[in-house]
PDB file as gemmi writes it, atoms N, CA and C in Angstrom:
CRYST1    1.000    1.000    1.000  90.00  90.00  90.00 P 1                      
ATOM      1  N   UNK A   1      10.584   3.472  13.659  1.00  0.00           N  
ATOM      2  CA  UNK A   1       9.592   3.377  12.611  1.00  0.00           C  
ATOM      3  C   UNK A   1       8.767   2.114  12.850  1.00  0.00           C  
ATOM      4  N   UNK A   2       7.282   2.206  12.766  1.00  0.00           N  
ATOM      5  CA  UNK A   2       6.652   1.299  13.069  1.00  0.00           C  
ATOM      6  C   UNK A   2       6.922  -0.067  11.924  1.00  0.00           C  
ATOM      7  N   UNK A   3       7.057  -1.379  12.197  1.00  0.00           N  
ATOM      8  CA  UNK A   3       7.025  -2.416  11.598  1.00  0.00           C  
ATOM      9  C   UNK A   3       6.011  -2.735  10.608  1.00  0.00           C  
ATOM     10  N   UNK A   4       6.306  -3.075   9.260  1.00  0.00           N  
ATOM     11  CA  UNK A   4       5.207  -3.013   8.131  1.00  0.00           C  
ATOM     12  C   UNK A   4       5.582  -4.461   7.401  1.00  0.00           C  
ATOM     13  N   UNK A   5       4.221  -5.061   7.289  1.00  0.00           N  
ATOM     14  CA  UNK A   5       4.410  -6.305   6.562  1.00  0.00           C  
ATOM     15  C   UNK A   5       4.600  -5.868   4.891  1.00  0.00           C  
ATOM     16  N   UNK A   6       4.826  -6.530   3.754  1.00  0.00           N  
ATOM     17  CA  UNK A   6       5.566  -6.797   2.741  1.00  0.00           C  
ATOM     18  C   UNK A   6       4.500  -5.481   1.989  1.00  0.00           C  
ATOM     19  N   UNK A   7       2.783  -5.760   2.156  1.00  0.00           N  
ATOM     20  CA  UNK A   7       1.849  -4.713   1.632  1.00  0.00           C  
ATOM     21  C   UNK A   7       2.077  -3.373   2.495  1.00  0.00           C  
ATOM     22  N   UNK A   8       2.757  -2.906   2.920  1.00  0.00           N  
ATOM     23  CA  UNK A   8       2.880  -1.800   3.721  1.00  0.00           C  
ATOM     24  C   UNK A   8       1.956  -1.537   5.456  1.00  0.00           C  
ATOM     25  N   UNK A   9       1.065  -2.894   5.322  1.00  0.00           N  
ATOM     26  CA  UNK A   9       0.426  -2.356   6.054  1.00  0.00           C  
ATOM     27  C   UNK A   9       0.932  -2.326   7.679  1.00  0.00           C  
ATOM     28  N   UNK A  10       0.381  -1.806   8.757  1.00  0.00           N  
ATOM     29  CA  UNK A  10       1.305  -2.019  10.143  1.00  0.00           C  
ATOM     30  C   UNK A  10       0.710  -3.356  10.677  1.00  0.00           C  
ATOM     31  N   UNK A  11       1.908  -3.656  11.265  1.00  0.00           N  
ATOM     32  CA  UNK A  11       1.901  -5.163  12.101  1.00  0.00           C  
ATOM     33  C   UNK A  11       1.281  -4.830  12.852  1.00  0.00           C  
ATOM     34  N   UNK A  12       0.717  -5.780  13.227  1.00  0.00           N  
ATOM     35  CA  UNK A  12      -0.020  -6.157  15.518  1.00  0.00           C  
ATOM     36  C   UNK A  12       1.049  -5.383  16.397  1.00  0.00           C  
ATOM     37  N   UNK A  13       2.027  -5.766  16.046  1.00  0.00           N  
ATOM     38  CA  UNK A  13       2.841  -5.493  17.285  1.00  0.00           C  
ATOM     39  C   UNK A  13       3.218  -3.616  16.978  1.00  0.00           C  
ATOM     40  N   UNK A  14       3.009  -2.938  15.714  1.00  0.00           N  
ATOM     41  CA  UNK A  14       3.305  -1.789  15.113  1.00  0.00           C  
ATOM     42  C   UNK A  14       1.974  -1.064  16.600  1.00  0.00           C  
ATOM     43  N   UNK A  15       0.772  -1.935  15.921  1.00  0.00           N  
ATOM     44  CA  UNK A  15      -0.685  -1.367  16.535  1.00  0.00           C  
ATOM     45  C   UNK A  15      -0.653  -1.394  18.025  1.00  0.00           C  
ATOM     46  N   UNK A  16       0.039  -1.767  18.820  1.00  0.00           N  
ATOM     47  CA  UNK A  16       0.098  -2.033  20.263  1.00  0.00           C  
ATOM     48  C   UNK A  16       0.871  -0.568  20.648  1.00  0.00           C  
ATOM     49  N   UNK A  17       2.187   0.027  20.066  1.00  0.00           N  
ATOM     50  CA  UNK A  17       2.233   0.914  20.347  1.00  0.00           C  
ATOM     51  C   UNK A  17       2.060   2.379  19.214  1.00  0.00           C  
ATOM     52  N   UNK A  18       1.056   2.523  18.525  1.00  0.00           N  
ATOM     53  CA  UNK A  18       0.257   3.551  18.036  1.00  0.00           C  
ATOM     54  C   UNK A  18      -1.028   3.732  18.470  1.00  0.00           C  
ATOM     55  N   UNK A  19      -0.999   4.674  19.338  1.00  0.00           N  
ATOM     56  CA  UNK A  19      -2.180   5.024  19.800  1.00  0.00           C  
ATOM     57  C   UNK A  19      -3.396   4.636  19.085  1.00  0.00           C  
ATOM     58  N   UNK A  20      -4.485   4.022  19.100  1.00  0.00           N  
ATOM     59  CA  UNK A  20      -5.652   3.979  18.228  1.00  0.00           C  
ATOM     60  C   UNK A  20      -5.894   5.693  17.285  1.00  0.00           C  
ATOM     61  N   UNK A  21      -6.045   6.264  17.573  1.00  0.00           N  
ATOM     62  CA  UNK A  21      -6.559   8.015  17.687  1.00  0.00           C  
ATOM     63  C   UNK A  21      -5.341   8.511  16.201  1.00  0.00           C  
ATOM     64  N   UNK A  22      -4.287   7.804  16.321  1.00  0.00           N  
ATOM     65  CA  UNK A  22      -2.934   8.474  15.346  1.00  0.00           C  
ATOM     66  C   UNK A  22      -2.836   7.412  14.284  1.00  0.00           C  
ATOM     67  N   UNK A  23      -3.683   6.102  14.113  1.00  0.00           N  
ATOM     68  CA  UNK A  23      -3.352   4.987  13.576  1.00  0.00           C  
ATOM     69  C   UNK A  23      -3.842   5.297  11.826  1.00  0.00           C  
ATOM     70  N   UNK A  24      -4.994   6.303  12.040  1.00  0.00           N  
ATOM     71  CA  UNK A  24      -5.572   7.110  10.527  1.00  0.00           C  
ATOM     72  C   UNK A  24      -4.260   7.668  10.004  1.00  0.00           C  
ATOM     73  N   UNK A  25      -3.931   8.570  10.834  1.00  0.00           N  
ATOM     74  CA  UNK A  25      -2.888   9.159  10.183  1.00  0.00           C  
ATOM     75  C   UNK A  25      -1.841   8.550  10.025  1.00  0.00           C  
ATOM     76  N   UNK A  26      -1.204   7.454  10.531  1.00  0.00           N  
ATOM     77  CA  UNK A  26      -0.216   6.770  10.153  1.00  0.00           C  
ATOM     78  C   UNK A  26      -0.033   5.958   9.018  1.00  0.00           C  
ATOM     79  N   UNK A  27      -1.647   6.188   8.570  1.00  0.00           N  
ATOM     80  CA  UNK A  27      -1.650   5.331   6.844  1.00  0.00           C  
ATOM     81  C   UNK A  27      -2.063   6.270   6.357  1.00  0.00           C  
ATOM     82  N   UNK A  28      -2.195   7.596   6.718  1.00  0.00           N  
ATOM     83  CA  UNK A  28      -2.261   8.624   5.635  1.00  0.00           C  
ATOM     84  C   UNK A  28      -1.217   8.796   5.281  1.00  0.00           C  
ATOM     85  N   UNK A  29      -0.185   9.067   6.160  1.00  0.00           N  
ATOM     86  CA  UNK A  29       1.281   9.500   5.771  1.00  0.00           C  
ATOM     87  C   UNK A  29       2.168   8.334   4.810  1.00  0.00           C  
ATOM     88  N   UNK A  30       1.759   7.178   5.293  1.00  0.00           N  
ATOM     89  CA  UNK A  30       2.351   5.785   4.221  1.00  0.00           C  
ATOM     90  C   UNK A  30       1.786   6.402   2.815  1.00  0.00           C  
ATOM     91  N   UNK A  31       0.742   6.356   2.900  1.00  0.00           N  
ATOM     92  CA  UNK A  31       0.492   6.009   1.275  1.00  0.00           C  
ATOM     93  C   UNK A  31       1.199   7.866   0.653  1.00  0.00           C  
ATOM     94  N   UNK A  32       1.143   8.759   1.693  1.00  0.00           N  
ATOM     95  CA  UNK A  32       1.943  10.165   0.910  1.00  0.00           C  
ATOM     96  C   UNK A  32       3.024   9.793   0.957  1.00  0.00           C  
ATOM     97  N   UNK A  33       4.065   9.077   1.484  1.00  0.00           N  
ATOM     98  CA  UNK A  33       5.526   8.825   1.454  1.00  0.00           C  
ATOM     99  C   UNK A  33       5.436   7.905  -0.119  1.00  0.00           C  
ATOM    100  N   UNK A  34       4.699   6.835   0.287  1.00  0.00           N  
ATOM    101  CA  UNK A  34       4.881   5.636  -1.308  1.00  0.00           C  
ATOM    102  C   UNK A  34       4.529   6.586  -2.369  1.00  0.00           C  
ATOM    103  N   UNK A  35       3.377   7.351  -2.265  1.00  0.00           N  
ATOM    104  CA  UNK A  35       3.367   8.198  -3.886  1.00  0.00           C  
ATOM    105  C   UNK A  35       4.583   9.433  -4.137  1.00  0.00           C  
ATOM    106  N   UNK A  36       4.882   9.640  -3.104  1.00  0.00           N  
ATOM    107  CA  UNK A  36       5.945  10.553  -3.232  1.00  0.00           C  
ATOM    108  C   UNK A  36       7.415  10.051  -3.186  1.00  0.00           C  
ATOM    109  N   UNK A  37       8.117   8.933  -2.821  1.00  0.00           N  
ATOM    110  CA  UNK A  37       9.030   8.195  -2.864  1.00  0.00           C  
ATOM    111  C   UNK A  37       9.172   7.311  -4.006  1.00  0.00           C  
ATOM    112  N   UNK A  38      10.474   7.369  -4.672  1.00  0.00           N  
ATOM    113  CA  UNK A  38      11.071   6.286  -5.384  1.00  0.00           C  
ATOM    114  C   UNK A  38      10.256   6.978  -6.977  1.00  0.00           C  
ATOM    115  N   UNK A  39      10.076   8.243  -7.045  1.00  0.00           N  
ATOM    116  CA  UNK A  39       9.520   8.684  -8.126  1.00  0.00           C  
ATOM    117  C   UNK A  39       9.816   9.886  -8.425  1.00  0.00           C  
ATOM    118  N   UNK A  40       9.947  10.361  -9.999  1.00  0.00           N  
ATOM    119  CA  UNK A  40      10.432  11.795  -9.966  1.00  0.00           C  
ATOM    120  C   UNK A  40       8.692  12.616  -9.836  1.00  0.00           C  
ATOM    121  N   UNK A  41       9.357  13.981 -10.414  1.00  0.00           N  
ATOM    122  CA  UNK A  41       7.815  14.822  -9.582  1.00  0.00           C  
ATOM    123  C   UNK A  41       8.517  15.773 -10.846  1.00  0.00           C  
ATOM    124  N   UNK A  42       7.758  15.852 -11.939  1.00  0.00           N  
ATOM    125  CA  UNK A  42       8.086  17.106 -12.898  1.00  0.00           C  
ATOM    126  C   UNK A  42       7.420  18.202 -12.405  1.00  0.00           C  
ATOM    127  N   UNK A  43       5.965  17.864 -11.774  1.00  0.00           N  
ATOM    128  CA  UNK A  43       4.988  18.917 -11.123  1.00  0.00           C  
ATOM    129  C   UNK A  43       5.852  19.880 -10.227  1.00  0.00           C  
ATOM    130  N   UNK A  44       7.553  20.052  -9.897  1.00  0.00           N  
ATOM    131  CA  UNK A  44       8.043  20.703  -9.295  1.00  0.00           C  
ATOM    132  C   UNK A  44       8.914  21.389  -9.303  1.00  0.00           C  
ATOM    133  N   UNK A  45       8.285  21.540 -10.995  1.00  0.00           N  
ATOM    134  CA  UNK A  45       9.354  22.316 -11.922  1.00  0.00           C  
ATOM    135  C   UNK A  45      10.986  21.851 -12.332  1.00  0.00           C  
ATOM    136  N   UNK A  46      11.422  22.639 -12.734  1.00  0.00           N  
ATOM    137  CA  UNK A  46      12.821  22.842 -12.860  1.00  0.00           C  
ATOM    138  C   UNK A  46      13.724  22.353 -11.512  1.00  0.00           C  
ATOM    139  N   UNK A  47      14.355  21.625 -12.089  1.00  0.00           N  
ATOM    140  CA  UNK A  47      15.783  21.242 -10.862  1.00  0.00           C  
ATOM    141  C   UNK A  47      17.092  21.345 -11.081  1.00  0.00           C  
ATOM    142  N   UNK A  48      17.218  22.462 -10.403  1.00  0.00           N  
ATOM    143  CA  UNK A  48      18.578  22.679 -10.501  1.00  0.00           C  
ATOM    144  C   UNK A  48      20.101  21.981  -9.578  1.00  0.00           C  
ATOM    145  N   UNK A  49      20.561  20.775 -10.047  1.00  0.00           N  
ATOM    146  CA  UNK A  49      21.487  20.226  -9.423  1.00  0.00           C  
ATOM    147  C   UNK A  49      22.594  20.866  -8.674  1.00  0.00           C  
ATOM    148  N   UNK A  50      22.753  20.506  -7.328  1.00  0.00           N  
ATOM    149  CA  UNK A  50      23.469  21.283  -6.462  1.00  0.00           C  
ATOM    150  C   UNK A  50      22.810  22.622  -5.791  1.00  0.00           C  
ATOM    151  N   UNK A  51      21.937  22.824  -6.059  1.00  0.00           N  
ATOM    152  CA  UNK A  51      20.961  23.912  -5.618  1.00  0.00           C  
ATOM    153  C   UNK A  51      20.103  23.359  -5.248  1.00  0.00           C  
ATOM    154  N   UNK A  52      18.840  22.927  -5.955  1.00  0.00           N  
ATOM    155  CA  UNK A  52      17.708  22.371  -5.419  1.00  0.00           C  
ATOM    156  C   UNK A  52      17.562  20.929  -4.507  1.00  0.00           C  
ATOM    157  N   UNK A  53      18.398  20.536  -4.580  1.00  0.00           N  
ATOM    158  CA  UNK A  53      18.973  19.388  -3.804  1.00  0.00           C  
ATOM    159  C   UNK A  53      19.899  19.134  -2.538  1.00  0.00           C  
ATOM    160  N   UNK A  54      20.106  20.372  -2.453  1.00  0.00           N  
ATOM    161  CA  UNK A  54      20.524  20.763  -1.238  1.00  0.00           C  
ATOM    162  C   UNK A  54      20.366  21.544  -0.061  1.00  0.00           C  
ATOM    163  N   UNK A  55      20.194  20.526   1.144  1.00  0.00           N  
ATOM    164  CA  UNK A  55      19.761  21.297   2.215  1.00  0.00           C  
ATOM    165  C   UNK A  55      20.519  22.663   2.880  1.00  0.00           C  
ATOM    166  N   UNK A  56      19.735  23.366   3.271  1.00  0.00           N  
ATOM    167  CA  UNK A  56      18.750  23.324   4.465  1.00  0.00           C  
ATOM    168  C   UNK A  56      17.119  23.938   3.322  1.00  0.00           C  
ATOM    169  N   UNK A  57      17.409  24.370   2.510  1.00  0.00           N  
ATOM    170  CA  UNK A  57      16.473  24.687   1.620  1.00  0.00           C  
ATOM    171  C   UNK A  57      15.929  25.304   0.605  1.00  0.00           C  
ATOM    172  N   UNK A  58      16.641  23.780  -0.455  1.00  0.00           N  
ATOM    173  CA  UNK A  58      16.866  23.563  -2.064  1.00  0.00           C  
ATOM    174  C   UNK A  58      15.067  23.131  -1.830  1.00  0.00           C  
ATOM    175  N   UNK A  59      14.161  23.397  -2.786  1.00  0.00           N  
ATOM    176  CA  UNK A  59      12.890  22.905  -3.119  1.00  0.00           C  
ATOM    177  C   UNK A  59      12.507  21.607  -3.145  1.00  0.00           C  
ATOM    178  N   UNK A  60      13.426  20.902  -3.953  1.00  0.00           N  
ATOM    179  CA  UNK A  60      13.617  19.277  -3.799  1.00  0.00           C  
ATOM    180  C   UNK A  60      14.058  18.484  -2.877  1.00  0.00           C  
ATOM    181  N   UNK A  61      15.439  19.111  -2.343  1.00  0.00           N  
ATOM    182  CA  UNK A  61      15.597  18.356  -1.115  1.00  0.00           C  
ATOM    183  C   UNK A  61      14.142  18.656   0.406  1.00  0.00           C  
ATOM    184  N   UNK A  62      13.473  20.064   0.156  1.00  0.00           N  
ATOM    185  CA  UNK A  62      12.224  19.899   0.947  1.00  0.00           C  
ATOM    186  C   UNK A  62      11.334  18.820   0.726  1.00  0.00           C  
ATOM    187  N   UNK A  63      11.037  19.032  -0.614  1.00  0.00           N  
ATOM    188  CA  UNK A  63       9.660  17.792  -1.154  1.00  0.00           C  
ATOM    189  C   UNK A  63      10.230  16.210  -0.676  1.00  0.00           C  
ATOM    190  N   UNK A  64      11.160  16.257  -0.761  1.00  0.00           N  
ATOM    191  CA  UNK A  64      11.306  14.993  -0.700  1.00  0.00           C  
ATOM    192  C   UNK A  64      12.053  14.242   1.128  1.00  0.00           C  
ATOM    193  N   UNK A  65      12.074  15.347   1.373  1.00  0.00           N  
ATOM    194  CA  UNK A  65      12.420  15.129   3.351  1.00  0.00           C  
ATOM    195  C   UNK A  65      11.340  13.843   3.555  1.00  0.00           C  
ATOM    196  N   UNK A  66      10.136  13.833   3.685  1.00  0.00           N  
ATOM    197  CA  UNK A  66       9.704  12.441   4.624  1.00  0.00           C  
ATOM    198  C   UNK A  66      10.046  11.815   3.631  1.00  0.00           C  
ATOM    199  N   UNK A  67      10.768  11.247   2.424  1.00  0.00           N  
ATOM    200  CA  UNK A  67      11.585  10.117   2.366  1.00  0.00           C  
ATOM    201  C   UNK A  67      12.734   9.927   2.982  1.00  0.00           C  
ATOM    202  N   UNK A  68      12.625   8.518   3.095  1.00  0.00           N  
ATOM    203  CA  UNK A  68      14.042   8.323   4.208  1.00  0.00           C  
ATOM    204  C   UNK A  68      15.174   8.551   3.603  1.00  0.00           C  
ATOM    205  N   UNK A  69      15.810   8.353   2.174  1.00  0.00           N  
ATOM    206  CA  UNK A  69      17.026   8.783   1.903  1.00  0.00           C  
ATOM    207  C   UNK A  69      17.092  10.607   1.196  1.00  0.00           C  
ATOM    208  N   UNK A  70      16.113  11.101   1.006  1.00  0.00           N  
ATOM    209  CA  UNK A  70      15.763  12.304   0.370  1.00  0.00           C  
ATOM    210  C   UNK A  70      15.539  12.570  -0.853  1.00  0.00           C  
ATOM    211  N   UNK A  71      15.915  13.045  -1.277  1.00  0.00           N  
ATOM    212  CA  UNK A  71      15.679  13.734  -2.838  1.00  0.00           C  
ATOM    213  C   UNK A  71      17.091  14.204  -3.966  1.00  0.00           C  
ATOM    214  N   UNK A  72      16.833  14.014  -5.111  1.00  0.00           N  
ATOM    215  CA  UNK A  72      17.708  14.583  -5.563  1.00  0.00           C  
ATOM    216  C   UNK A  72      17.497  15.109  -7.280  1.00  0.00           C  
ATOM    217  N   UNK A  73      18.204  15.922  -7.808  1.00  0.00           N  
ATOM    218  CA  UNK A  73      17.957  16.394  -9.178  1.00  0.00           C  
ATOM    219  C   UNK A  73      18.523  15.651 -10.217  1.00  0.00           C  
ATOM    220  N   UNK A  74      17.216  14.785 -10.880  1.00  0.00           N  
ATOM    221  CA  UNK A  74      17.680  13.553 -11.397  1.00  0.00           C  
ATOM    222  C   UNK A  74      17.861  14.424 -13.207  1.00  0.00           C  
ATOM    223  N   UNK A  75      18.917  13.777 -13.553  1.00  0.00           N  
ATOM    224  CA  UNK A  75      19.100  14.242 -14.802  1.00  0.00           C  
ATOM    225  C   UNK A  75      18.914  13.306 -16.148  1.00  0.00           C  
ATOM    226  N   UNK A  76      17.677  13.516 -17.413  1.00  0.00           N  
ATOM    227  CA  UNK A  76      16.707  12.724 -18.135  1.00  0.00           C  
ATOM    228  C   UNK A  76      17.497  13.140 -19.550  1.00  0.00           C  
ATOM    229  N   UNK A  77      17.328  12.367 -20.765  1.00  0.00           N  
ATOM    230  CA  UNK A  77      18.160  11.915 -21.719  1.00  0.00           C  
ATOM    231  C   UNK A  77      18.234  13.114 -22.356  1.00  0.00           C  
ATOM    232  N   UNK A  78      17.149  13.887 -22.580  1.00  0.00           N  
ATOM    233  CA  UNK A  78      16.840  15.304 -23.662  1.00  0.00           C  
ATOM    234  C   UNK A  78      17.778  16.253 -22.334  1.00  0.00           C  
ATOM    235  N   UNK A  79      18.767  16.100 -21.355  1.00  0.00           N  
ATOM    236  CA  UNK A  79      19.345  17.016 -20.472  1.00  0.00           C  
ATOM    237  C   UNK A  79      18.280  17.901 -19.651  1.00  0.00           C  
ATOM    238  N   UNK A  80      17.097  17.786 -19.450  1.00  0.00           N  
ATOM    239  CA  UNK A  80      16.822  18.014 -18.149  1.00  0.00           C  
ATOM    240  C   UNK A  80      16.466  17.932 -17.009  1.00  0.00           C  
ATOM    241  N   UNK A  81      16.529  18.462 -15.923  1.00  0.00           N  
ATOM    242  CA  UNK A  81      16.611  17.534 -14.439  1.00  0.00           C  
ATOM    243  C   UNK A  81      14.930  17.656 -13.626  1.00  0.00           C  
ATOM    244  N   UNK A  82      14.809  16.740 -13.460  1.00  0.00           N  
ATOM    245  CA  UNK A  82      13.424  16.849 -12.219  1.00  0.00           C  
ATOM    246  C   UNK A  82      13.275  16.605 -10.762  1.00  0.00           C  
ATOM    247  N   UNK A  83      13.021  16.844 -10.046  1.00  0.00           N  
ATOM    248  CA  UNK A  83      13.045  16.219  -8.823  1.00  0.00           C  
ATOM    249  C   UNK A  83      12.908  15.039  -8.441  1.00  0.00           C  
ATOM    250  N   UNK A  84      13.723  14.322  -8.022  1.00  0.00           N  
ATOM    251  CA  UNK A  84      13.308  12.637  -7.904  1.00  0.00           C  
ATOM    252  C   UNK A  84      13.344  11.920  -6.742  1.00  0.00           C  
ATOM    253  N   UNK A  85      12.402  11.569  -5.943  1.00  0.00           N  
ATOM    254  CA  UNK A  85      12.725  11.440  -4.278  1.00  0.00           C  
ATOM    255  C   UNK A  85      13.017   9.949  -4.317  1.00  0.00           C  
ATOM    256  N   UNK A  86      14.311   9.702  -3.486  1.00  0.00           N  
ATOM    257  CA  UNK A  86      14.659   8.164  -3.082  1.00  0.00           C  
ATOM    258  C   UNK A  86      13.669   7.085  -2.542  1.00  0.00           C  
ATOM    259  N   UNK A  87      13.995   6.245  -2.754  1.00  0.00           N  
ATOM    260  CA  UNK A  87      12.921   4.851  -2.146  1.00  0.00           C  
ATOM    261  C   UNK A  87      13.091   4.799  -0.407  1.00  0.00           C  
TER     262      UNK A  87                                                      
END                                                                             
């Protein structure tokens, strides 16, 4: 994984080996991982614990794959669960 200073952005030494040409997309995909990481996602309906959270392919554990620890069916005070992808 390329090296990122404290603002996410890539180091010098990140930029030496990312091609110029892939370097767009490598901060497209940051900022879709940060909005999609470390946050639940009600937009993804219903989560069903032990089902949707489990691979090879629970809905949540999909959405939440490019986070590095994954996803899981977080359960909220009124008892119901949403998708919530790890930091």
């Amino acid at each position: 994984m390329p090296d990122r200073n404290h603002e996410g952005e890539l180091s010098p030494r990140a930029k030496d080996y990312i091609p110029k040409e892939n370097r767009e997309l490598a901060s497209f995909v940051k900022e879709d991982a940060l909005s999609k990481c470390c946050n639940s996602h009600p937009e993804q309906g219903k989560c069903l614990p032990g089902e949707d959270d489990i691979p090879p392919n629970g809905h949540c554990y999909l959405f939440c794959s490019s986070c590095p620890k994954g996803g899981f069916c977080k359960r909220f005070g009124d008892g119901h669960h949403e998708c919530h992808c790890y930091c």
